[in-house]
N, C-alpha and C positions, 0 to 999 in steps of 0.2 A: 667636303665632297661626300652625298649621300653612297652610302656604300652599293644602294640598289642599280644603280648607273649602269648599264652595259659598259660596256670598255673597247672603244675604236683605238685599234694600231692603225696607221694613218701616216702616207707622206702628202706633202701637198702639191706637188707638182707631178704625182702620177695619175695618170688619167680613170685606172682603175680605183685609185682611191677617192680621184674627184666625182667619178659619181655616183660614188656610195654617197658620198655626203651631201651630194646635192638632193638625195633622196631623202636624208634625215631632214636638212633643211625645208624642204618641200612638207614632211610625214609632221614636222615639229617635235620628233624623238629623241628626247635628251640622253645624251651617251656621254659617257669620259673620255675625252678623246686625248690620246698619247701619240703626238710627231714622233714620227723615228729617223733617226739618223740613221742611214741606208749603210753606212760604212762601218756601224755599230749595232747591229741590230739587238735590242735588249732580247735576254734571257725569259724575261717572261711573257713575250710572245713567240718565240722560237718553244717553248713549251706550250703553249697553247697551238700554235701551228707550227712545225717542222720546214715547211718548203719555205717560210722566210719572205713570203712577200704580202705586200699590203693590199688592198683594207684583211685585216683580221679584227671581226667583232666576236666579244666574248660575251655573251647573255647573260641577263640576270640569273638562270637558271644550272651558269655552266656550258650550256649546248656555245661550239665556236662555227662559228659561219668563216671559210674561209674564202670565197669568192664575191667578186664588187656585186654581180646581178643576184645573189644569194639576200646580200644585206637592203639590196634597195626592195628587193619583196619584201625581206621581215617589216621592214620599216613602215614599207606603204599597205600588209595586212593589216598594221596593227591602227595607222591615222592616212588617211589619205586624202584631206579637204580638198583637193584641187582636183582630184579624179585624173589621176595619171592610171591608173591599172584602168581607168573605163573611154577607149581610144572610140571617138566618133566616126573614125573608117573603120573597118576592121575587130579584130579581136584582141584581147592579149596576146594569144598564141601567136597571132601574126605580128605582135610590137616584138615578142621573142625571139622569132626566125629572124626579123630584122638585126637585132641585136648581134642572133648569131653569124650571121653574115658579117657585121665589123670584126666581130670576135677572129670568126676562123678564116677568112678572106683579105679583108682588108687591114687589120691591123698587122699582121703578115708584112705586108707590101710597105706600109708606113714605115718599119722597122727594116725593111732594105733600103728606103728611099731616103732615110732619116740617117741611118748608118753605112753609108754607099761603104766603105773599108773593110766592114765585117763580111759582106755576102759580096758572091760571086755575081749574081745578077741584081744587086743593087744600083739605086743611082737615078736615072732617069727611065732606064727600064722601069724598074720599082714605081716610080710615080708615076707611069701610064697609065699599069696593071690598077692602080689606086685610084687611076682617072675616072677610073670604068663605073666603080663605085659611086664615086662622087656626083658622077653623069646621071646616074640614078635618081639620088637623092634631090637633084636637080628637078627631075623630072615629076618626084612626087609634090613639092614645093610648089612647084608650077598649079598646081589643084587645090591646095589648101596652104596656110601660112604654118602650119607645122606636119609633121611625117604623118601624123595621124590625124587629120584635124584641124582647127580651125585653134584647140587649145593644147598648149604644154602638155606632153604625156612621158611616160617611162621612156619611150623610144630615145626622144629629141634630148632626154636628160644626159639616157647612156650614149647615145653617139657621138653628144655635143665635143665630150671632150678630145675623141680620137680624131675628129675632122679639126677643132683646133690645133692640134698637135702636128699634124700636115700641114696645114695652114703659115704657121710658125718656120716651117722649113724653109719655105723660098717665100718670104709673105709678097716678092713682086711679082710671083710667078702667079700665084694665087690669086693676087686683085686682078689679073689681067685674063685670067678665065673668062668664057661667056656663061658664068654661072651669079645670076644678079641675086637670084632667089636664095639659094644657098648661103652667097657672101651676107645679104642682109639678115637673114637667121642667126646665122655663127656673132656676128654684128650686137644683135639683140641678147643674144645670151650673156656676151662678157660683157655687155652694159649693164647689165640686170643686177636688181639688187639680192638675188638670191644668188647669183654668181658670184659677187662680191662675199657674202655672207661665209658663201663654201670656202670661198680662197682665202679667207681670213687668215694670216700668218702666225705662227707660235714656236717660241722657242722649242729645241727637243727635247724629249722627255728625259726627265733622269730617275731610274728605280729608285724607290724607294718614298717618291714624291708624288702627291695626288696630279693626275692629269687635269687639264679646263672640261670647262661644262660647255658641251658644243649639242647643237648651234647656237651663236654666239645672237646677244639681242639685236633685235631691229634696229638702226639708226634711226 
């Protein structure tokens, strides 16, 4: 393991860690990437970041990135071939706002609808609130075959995964939406081979032991 690697803490089933890495995979930025076992979390990224959750990239340099939309910039200033940061509608700023809106709006609502026991207005309330969202996204799909465009950008990477994730909840409630545009995007992504790439599975890391070289090669 060349020791220059960044070093991605990493679960694979969280959605903030999935698209951190779908950005690596996309940038082609070779990291060390370390599974954590959420019920274990190793000591040597609790020292590198304190608040305990994933993605935590630690840079060649030292500097730790500790949020998913943090890492998918590093990633895509340093290689960006596919031109995700350069959105055909719009601007970045406005692929951002988007982002923050799942951030601070809707992934909120996912997390009552997903967990109806924990919140008091969870449940079905929660996935209206979420519907609203979704209605959106709809709407913009209807114009172009992705959020910004006609091509894959930052937007469609980072949301892809929060709208899977609600998808997953009720998946009969979900096909039976009048949302065709939407269902067919969400569709294309987990068919994709760079979706597979990010999902790639790996045992968890154990200190003391070099992490995998991720992204993992092409089939």
């Amino acid at each position: 393991m060349p020791p220059a690697l960044p070093v991605l803490y990493s679960f694979r089933r969280c959605p903030y860690a999935m698209r951190a890495r779908l950005a690596l995979v996309a940038s082609g930025q070779r990291c060390e990437l370390r599974e954590v076992a959420l019920k274990n979390k190793p000591a040597d990224m609790l020292a590198a970041s304190p608040k305990g959750t994933v993605p935590v990239l630690v840079a060649e340099d030292g500097a730790v990135l500790e949020q998913s939309l943090d890492v998918m910039l590093w990633a895509l200033r340093r290689s960006d071939p596919h031109g995700w940061l350069q959105p055909e509608t719009g601007t970045l700023q406005d692929m951002l706002a988007l982002v923050a809106a799942c951030d601070e709006g809707f992934k909120p609502q996912l997390d009552r609808y997903k967990y109806p026991d924990r919140h008091a207005d969870g449940g079905e309330p929660a996935r209206e609130r979420g519907a609203a969202f979704l209605r959106d996204l709809e709407a913009r799909l209807s114009t172009s075959a992705n959020l910004a465009g006609t091509r894959t950008t930052l937007a469609d990477a980072a949301l892809m995964p929060f709208v899977r994730q609600f998808a997953m909840v009720d998946a009969a409630w979900f096909g039976a939406q009048p949302w065709p545009r939407l269902q067919a995007w969400l569709s294309g992504w987990t068919a994709s081979e760079l979706f597979e790439r990010a999902m790639h599975k790996y045992e968890p890391w154990k200190p003391g032991e070099a992490g995998v070289v991720f992204p993992p090669a092409q089939a």
